[in-house]
C-alpha positions as CSV (number, residue, x, y, z in Angstrom):
1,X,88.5,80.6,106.3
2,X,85.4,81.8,104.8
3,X,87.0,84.6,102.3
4,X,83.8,84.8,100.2
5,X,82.1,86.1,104.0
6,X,84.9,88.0,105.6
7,X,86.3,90.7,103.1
8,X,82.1,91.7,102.9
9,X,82.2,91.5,106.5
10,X,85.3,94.2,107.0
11,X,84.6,96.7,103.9
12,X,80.8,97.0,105.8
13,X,82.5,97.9,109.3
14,X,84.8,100.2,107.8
15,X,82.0,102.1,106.1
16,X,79.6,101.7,108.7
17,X,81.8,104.7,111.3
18,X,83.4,106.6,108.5
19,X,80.0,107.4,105.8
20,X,76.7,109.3,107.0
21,X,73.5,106.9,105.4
22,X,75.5,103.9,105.0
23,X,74.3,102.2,107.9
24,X,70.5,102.7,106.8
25,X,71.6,101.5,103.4
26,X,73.0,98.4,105.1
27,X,69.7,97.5,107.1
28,X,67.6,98.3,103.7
29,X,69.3,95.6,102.3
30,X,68.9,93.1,105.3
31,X,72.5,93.3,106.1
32,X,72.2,92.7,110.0
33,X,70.5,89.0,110.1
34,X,72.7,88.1,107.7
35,X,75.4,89.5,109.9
36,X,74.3,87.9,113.0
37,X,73.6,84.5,111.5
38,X,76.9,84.6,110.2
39,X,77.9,85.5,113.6
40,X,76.5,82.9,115.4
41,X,77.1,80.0,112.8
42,X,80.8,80.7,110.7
43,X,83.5,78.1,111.7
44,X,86.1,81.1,111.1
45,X,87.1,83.3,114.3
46,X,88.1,86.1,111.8
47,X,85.0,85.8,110.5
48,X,83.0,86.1,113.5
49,X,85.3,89.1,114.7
50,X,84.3,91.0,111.2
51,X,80.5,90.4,112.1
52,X,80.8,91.3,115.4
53,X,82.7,94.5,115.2
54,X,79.9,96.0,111.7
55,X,77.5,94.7,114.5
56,X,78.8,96.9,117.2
57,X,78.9,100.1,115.0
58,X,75.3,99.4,113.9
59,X,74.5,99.9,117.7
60,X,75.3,103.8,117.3
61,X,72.1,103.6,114.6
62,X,69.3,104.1,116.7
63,X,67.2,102.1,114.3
64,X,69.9,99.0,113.8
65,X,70.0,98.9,117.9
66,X,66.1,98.5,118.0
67,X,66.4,96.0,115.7
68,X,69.8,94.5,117.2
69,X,67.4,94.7,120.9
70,X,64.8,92.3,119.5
71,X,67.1,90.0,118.0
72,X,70.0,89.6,121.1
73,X,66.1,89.4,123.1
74,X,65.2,86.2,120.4
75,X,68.3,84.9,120.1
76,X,70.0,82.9,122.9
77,X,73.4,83.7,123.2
78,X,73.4,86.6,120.4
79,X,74.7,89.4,122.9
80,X,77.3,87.3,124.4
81,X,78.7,86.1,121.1
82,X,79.1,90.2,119.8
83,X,80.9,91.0,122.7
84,X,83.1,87.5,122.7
85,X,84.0,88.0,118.9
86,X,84.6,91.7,119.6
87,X,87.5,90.8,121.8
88,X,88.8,93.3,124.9
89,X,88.2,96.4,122.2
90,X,84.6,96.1,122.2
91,X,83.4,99.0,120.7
92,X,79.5,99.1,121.2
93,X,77.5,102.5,122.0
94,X,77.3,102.6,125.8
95,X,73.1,103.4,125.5
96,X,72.9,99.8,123.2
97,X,74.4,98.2,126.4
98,X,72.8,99.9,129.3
99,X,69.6,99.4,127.8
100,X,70.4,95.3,127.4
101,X,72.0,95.0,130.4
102,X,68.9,96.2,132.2
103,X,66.8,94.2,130.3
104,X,68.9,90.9,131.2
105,X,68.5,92.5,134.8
106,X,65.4,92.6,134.8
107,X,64.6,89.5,133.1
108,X,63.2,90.7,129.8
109,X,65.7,89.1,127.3
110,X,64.1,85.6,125.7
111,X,66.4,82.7,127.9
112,X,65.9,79.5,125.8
113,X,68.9,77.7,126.0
């Protein structure tokens, strides 16, 4: 297990719900590619899960989900790997979702596999 990653990884999703500005502070810093690359390539589950769930409260930010949008869009796989590492409590704002779901619907989202 990748300690060094996943205590980072939980101290950010417990800040990002319970402190006004912290999720701006996080995507000042570049926080959410690291997030998702960390996401997509860590070996650890635990680590993924820690990613997946800061990723899903970044979806409340209105800025984070624009820039969350464009990456699951760039990204093959992105979207289904947050709500996989989530697990059956997925906690990601209902608006982030409609708005991708439509766009997979409608064919927006990049699909290079």
């Amino acid at each position: 297990m990748n300690v060094v990653v996943l205590y980072p990884a939980g101290l950010l999703s417990s800040l990002a719900h319970t402190r006004a500005g912290i999720p701006e502070a996080m995507l000042a810093v570049g926080a959410l590619p690291v997030l998702t690359d960390r996401l997509m390539n860590d070996d650890s589950e635990a680590v993924r899960h820690s990613c997946a769930v800061t990723i899903g409260y970044l979806t409340y930010n209105r800025t984070a989900a624009r820039l969350l949008f464009a990456a699951c869009r760039n990204t093959p796989r992105l979207y289904d790997q947050i709500v996989t590492s989530m697990g059956p409590a997925a906690k990601l704002s209902p608006d982030f979702v409609s708005n991708f779901e439509y766009a997979r619907k409608v064919g927006l989202p990049c699909m290079r596999y």
